[in-house]
C-alpha positions in Angstrom: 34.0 18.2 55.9 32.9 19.2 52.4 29.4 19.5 51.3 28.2 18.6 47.6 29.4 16.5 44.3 32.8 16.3 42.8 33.6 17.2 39.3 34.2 13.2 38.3 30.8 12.2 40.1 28.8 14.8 37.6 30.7 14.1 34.7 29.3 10.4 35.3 26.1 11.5 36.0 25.7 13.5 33.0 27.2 11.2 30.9 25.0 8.3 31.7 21.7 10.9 31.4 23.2 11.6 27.9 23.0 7.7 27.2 19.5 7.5 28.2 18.5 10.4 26.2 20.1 9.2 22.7 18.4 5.8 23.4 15.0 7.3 24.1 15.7 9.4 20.9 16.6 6.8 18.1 13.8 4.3 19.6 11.4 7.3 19.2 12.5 7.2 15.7 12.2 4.2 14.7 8.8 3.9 16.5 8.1 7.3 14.0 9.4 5.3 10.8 7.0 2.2 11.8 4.4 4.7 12.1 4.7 6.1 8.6 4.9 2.8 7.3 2.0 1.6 8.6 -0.3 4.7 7.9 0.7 4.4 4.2 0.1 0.4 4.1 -4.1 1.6 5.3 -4.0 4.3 3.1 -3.1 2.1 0.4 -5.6 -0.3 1.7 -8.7 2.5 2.0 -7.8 3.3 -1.9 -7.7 -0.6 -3.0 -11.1 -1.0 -1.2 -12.6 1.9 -2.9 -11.5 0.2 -6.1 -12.8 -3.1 -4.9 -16.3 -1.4 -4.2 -16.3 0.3 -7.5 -15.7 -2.7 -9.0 -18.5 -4.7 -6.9 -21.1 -2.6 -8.1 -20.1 -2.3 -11.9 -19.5 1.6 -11.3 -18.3 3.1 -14.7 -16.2 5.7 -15.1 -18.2 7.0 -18.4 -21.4 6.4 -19.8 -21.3 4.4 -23.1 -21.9 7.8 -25.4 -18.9 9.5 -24.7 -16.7 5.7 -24.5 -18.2 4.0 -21.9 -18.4 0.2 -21.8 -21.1 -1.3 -24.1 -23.7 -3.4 -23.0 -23.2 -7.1 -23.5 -26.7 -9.1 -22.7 -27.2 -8.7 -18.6 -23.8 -7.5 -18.4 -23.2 -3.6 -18.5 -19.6 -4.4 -20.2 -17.4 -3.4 -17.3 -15.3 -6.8 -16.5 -13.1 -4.8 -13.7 -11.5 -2.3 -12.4 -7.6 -3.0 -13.0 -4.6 -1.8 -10.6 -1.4 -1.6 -12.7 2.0 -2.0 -10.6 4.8 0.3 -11.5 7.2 -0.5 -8.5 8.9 0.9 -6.4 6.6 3.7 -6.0 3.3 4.1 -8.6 0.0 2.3 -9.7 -3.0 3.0 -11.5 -6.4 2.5 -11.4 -8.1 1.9 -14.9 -11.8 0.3 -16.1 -11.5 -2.9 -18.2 -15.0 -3.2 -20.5 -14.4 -6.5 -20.9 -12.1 -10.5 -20.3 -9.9 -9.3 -23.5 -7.9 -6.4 -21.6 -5.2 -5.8 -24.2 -7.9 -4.0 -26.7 -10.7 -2.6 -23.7 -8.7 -0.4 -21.3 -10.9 3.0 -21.1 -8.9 5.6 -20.6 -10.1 6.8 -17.3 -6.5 6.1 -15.7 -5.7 7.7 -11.5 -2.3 7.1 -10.4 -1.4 6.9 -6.9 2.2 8.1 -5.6 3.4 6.5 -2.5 4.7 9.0 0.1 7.9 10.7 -0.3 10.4 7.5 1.2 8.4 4.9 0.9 8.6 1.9 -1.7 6.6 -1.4 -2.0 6.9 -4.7 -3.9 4.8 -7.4 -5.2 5.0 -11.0 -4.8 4.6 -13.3 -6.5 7.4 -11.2 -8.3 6.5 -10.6 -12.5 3.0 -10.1 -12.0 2.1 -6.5 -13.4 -1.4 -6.1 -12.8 -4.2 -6.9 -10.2 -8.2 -7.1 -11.7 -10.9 -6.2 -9.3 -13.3 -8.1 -11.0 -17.1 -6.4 -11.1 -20.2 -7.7 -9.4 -18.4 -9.7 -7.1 -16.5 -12.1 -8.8 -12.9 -11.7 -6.9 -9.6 -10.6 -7.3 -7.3 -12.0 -10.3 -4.4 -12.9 -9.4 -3.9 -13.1 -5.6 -0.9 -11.2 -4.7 0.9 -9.8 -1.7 1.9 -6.2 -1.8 5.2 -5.4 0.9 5.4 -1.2 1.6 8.6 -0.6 3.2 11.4 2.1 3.8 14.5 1.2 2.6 16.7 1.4 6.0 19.0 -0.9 7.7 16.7 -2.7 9.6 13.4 -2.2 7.1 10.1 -2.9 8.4 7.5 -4.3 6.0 3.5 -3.8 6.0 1.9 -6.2 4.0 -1.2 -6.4 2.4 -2.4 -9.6 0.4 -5.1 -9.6 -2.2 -6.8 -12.9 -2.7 -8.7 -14.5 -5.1 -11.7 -14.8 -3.0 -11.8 -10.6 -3.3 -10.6 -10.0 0.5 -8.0 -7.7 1.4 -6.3 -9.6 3.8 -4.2 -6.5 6.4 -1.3 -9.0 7.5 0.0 -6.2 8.9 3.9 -5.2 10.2 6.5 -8.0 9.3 10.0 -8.3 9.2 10.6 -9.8 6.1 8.4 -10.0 2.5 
């Protein structure tokens, strides 16, 4: 009587281990791509809550002698702090001195890059620009921003700003 394995029962075995193993592998991926999508949808949500805070307390960027907002009664000047889209990948941040944008923009302009990969997009589709109004007077207009990897199967992290001036963290969805 023979002791041990024969050369078909170990090619099985090792075949089916090798199955298991490239399963483990791409779910461990895709966990890592869900991962990277998500820790860029908070950091995007840390930055617009800086903005948002900035905004709340009528932070300016520059006082009025070197092109600051001008005072305007009670009011300091600054109407917002404005978050331009440039998708797939860039905004900026901007101060607004006052409600006629097109002629009040200081040019005190940060852009934010999205990480190397990832996209987003912003519904309702067409709008350009989000304003963080200051002193607490909300968000114009409410919109939902989508950050995703363009992959097969994409996953989405969604963020929607609302009128009310909450950042609302939907979180991971599988559509926009």
């Amino acid at each position: 009587m023979q002791k041990g394995f024969t050369l078909i029962e170990l090619v099985v075995v090792a075949g089916i281990i090798i199955l298991v193993s490239a399963g483990g592998i791409a779910g461990f991926r895709s966990y890592e791509g869900r991962q990277k999508i998500i820790q860029e949808g908070r950091n995007i949500k840390s930055m617009l809550r800086q903005v948002q805070t900035s905004a709340q307390a009528g932070i300016q960027p520059k006082p009025l002698a070197i092109g600051g907002c001008q005072k305007k009664g009670d009011n300091y000047g600054l109407y917002s702090k404005r978050v331009t889209f440039f998708p797939p990948t860039r905004f900026t941040i901007q101060s607004v001195c006052d409600d006629d944008p097109s002629s009040s923009v200081l040019d005190d302009s940060t852009s934010y890059d999205l990480s190397s990969g990832m996209q987003y997009s912003v519904t309702p589709g067409g709008v350009l620009f989000v304003d963080f109004r200051a002193l607490s007077q909300g968000i114009f207009p409410e919109v939902t921003l989508c950050i995703y990897k363009p992959s097969a199967t994409p996953v989405y992290y969604k963020l929607t700003l609302k009128q009310s001036g909450e950042i609302e963290d939907v979180g991971e969805s599988s559509s926009c």
